[in-house]
DOGUGU-743509 format. One record per residue (C-alpha): residue number from 1; x, y, z. Coordinates in Angstrom, 2 decimals, m for minus. Last residue first. Layout:
<dokols>
@n = NUM, X = X, Y = Y, Z = Z
...
</dokols>
This chain:
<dokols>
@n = 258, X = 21.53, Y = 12.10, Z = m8.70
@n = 257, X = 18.61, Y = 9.08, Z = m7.56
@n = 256, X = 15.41, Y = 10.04, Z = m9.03
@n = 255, X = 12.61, Y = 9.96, Z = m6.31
@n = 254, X = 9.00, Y = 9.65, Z = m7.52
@n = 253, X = 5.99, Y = 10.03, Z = m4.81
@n = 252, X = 2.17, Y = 9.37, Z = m5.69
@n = 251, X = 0.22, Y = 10.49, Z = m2.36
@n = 250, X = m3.37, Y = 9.00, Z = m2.02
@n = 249, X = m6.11, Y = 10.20, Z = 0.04
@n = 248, X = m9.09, Y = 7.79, Z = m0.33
@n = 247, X = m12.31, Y = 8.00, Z = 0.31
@n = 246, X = m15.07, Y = 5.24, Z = 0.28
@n = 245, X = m18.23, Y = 6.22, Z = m2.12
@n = 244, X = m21.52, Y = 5.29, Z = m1.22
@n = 243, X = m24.22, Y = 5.38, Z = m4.18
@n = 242, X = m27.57, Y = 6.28, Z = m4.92
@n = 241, X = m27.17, Y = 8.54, Z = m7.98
@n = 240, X = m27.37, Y = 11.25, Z = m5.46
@n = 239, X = m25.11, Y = 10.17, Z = m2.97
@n = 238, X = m25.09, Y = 8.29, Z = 0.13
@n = 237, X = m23.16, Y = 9.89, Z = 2.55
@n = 236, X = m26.15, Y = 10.28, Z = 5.12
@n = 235, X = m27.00, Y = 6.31, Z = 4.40
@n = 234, X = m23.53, Y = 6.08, Z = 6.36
@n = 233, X = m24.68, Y = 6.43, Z = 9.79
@n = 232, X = m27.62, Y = 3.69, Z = 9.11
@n = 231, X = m24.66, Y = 1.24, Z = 7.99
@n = 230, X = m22.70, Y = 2.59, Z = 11.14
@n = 229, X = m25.87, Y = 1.77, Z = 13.31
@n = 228, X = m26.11, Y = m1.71, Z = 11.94
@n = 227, X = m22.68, Y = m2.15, Z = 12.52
@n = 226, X = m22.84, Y = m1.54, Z = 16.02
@n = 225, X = m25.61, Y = m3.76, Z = 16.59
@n = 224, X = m23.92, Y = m6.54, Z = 15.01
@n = 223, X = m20.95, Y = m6.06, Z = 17.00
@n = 222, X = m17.55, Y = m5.23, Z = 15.66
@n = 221, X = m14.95, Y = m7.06, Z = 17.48
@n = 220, X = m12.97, Y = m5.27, Z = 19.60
@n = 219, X = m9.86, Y = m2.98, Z = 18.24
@n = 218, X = m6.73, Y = m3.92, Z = 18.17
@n = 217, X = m3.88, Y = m1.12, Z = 18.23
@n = 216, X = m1.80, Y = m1.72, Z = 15.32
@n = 215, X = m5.16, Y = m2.36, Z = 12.82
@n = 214, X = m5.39, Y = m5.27, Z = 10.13
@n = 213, X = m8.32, Y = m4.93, Z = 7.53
@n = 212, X = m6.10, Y = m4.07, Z = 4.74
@n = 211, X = m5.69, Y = m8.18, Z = 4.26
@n = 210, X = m6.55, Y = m6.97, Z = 0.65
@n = 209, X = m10.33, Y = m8.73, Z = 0.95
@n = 208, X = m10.22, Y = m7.50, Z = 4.55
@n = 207, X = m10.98, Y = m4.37, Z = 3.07
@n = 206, X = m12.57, Y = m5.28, Z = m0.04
@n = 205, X = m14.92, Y = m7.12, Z = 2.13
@n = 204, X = m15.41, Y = m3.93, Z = 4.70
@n = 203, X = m16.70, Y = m1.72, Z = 1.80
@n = 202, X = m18.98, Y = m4.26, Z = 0.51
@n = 201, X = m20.78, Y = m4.59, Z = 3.98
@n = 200, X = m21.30, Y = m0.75, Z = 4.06
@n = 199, X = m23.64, Y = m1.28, Z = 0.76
@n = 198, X = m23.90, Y = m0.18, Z = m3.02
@n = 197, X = m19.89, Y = 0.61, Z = m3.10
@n = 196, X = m17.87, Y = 3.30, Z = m5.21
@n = 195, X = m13.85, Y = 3.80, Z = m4.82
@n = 194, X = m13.17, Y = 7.92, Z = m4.49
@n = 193, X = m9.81, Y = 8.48, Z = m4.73
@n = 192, X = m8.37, Y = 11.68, Z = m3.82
@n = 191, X = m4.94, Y = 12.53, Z = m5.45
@n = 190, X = m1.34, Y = 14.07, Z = m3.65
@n = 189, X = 1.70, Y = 14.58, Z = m5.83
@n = 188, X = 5.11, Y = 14.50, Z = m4.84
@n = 187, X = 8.78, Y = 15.15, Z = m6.58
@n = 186, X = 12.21, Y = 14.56, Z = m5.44
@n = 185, X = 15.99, Y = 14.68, Z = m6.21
@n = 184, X = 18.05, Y = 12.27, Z = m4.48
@n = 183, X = 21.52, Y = 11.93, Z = m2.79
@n = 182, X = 20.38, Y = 12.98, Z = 0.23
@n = 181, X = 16.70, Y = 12.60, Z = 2.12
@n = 180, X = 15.61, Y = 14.68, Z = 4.72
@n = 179, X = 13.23, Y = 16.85, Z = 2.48
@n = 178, X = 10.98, Y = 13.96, Z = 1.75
@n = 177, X = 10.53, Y = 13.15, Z = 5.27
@n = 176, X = 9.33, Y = 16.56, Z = 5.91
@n = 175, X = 7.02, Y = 16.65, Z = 3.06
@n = 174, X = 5.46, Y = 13.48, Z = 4.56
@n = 173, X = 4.93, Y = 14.72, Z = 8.02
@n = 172, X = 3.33, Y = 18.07, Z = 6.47
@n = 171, X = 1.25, Y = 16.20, Z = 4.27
@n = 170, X = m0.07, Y = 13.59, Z = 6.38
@n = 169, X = 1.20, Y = 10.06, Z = 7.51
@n = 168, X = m2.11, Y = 7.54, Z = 7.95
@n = 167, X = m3.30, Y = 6.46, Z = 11.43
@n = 166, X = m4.67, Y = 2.77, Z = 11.51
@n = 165, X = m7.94, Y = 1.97, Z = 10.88
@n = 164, X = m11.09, Y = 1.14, Z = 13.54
@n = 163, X = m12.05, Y = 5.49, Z = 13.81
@n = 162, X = m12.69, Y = 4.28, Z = 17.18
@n = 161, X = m15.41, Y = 5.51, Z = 19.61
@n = 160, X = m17.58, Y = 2.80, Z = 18.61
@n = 159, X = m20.83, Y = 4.85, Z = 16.80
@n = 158, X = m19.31, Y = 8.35, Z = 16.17
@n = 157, X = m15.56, Y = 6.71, Z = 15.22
@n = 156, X = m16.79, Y = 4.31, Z = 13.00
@n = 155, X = m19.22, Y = 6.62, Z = 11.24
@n = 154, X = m15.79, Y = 9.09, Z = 11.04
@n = 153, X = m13.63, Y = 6.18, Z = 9.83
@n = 152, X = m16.45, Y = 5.29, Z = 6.85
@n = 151, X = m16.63, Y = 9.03, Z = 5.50
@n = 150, X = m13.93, Y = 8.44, Z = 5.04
@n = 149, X = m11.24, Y = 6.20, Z = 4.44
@n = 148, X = m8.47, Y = 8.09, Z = 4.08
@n = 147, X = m7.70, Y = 11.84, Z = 5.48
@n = 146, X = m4.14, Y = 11.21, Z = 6.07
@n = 145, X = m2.30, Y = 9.59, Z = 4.01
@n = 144, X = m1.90, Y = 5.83, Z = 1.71
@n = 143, X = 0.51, Y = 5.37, Z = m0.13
@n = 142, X = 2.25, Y = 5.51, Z = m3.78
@n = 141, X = 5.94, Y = 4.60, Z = m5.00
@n = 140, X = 8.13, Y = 5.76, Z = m7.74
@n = 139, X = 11.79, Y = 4.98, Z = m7.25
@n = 138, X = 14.21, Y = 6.26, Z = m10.24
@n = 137, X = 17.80, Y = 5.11, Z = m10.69
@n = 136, X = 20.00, Y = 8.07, Z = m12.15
@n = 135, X = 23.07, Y = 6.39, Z = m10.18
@n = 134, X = 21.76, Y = 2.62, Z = m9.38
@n = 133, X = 19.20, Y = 2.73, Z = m6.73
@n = 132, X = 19.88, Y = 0.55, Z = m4.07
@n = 131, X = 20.62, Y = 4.21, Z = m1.82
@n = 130, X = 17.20, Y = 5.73, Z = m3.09
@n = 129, X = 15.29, Y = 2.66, Z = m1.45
@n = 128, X = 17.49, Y = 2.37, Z = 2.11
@n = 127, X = 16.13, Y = 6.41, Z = 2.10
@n = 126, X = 12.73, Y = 6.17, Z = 1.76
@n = 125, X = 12.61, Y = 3.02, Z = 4.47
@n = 124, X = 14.70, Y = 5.48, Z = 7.01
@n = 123, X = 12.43, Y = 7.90, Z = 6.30
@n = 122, X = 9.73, Y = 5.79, Z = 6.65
@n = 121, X = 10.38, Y = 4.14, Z = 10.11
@n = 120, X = 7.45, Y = 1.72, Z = 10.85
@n = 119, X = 6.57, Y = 0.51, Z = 7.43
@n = 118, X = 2.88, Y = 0.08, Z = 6.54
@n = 117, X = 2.14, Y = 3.00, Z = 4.93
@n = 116, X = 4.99, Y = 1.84, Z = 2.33
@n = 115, X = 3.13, Y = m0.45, Z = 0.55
@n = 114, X = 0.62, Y = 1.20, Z = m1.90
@n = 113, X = 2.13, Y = 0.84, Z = m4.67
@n = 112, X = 6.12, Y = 0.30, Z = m4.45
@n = 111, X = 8.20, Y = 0.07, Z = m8.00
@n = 110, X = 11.65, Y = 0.62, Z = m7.89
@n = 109, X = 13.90, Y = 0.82, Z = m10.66
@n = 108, X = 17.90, Y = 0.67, Z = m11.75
@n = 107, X = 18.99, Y = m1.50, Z = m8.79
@n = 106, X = 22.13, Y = m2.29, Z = m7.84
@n = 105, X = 23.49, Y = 1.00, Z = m6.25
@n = 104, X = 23.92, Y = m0.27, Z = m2.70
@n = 103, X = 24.39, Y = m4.20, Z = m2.57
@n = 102, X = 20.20, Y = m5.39, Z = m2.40
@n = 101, X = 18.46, Y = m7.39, Z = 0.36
@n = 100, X = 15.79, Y = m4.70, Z = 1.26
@n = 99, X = 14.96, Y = m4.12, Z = 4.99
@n = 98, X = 12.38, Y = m1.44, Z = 5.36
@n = 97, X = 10.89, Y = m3.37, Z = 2.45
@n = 96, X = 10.78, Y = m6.40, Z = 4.67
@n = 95, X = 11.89, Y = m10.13, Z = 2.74
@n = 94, X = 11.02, Y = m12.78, Z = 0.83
@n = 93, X = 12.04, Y = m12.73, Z = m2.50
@n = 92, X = 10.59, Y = m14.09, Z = m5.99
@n = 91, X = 12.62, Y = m14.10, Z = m9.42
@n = 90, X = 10.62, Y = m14.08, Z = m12.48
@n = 89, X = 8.80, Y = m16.71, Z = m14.88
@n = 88, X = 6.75, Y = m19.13, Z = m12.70
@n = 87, X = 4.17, Y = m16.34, Z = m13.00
@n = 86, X = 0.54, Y = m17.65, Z = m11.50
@n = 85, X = 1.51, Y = m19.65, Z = m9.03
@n = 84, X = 5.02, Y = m17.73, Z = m7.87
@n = 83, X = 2.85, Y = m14.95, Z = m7.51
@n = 82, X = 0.24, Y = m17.19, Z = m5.03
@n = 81, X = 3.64, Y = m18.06, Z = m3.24
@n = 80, X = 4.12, Y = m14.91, Z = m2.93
@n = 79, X = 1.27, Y = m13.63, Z = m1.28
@n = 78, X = 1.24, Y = m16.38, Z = 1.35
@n = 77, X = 4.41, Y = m15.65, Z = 2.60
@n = 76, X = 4.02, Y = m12.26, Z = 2.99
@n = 75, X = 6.94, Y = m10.26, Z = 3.22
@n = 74, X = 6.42, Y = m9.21, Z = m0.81
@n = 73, X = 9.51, Y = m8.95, Z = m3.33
@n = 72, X = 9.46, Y = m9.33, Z = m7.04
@n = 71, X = 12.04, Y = m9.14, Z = m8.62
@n = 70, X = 12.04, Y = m8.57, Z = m12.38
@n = 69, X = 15.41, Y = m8.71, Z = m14.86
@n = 68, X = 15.42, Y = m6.29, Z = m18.15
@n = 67, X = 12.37, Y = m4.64, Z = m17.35
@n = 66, X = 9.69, Y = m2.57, Z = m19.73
@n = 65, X = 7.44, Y = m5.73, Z = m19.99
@n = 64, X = 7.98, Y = m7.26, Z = m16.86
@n = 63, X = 6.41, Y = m4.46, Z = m15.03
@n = 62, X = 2.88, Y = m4.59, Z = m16.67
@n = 61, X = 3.12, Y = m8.52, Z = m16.42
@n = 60, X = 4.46, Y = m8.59, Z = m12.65
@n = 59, X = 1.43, Y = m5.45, Z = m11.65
@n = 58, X = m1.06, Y = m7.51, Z = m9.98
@n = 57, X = 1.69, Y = m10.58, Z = m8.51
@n = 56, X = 0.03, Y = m11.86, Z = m5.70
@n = 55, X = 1.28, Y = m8.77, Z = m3.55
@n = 54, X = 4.15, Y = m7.29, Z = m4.85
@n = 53, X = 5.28, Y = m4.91, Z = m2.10
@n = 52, X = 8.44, Y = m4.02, Z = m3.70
@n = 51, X = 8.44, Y = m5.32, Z = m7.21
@n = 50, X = 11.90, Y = m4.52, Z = m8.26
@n = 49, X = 13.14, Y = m4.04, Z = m11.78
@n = 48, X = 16.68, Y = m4.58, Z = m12.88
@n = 47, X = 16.43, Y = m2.16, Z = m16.18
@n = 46, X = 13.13, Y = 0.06, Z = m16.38
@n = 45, X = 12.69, Y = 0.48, Z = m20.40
@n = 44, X = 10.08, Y = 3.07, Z = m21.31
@n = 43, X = 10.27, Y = 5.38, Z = m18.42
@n = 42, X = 8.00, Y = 4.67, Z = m15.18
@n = 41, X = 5.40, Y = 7.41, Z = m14.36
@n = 40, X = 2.79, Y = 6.07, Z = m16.31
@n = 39, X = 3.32, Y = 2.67, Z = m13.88
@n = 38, X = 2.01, Y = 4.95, Z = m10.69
@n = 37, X = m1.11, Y = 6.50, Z = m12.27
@n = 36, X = m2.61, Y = 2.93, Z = m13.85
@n = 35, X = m1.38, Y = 1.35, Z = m10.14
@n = 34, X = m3.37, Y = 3.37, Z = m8.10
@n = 33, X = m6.48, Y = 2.69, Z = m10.16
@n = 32, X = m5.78, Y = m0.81, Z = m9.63
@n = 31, X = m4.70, Y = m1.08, Z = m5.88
@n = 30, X = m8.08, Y = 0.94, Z = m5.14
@n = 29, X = m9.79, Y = m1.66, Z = m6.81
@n = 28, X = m8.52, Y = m4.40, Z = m5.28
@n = 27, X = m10.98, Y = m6.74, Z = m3.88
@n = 26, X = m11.52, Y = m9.76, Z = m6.26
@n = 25, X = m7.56, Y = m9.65, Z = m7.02
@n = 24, X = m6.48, Y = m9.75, Z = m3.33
@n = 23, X = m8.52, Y = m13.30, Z = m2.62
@n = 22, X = m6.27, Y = m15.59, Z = m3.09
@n = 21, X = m3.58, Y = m13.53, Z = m0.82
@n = 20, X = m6.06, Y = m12.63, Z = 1.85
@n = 19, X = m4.62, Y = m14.81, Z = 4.14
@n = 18, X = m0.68, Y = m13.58, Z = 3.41
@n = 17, X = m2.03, Y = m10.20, Z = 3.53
@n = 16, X = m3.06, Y = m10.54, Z = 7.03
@n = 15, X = m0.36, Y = m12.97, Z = 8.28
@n = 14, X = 2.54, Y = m10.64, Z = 6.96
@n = 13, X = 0.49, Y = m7.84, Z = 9.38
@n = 12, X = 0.70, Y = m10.06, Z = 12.14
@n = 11, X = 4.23, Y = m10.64, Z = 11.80
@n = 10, X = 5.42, Y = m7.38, Z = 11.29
@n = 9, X = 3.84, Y = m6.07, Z = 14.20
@n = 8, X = 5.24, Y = m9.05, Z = 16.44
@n = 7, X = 8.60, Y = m7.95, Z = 14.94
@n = 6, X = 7.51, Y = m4.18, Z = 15.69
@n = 5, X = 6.60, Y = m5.73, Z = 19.53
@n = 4, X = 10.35, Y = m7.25, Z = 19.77
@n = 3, X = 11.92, Y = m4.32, Z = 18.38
@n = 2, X = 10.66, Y = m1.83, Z = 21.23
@n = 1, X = 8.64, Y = 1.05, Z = 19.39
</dokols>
């Protein structure tokens, strides 16, 4: 991808999450359950934390309990000055995971849910993380693959001709990018998600809720029409107790720096 249309990239997606950034905490769900796995895999004290992909602050108190110094970073504007609201205590940057502002070997822990799907070279962004790790510095990080968002992507798909979501890494791709990192040793776990809603409409709130609503390739507006058909599309899924669950694939990744 040319650098000017990734910047442009960027800077849509920053707008997203940046609007949504008041809203985040009404809509997360899938942040939360992700974040219960991802913070059991952190030791007991985590040194000079970073927050990469804070948001509006979910995790700050969980992290700030176990770290000696907490950063939290987000490229969103709007998502960190909602952070900065509700914890004055902690030190806030501005800046692109896939462009970190740390010396090499300054940082004992990393702490990334759900952020990295949206970076546009991931083994590059894999690999800036492990080399800010301090020596025996430990990344843990979670995203999105592959397989997400269904059955809602495949209704989509049937009734617009889009799936309407951005393609996720899968395991193959993701293995592979694991395996060309040095320095680091490695381990990956994969987990389906199931987040339950009572109606279609809920399921795109929570979406644009998290500013997760935001596609590379735009997509026209959803018609009334056509959402109407994908809410009769999805009545198939419903399930016995009467309920439509939204898929997710999620890969929890931890990378210890040797």
């Amino acid at each position: 991808m040319l650098a000017h249309s990734n910047n442009a990239h960027k800077s849509e997606i920053a707008q997203h999450f940046s609007k949504a950034a008041t809203s985040y905490c009404d809509h997360n769900s899938l942040q939360r359950q992700c974040a219960e796995s991802l913070l059991q895999m952190l030791p007991q004290n985590t040194g000079v934390t970073v927050d990469a992909g804070c948001g509006p602050g979910v995790n700050t108190l969980a992290l700030q309990q176990s770290a000696s110094h907490y950063i939290g970073l987000d490229f969103a504007a709007g998502m960190l000055q909602q952070a900065q609201t509700e914890y004055s205590a902690g030190c806030w940057v501005q800046a692109d995971i896939e462009a970190l502002p740390f010396a090499p070997s300054s940082i004992d822990t990393i702490y990334a849910n759900l952020a990295v799907q949206w970076v546009t070279d991931l083994p590059h962004t894999l690999q800036q993380l492990v080399d800010c790790l301090k020596p025996s510095g430990r990344a843990v990080l979670s995203t999105v693959m592959d397989g997400s968002l269904a059955p809602l992507g495949g209704c989509f798909q049937r009734v617009t001709g889009n799936v309407r979501h951005n393609k996720f890494i899968d395991t193959q791709q993701l293995d592979a990018c694991l395996k060309r990192l040095h320095g680091v040793t490695w381990r990956c776990t994969q987990q389906s998600i199931a987040v339950p809603y009572q109606q279609v409409r809920d399921m795109l709130h929570d979406l644009k809720g998290i500013g997760a609503n935001y596609t590379l390739h735009q997509t026209s507006r959803l018609t009334k029409s056509q959402l109407s058909a994908v809410e009769t599309a999805m009545e198939a899924h419903r399930s016995g107790d009467g309920v439509l669950y939204l898929r997710w694939e999620i890969a929890f990744i931890e990378l210890i720096k040797g």
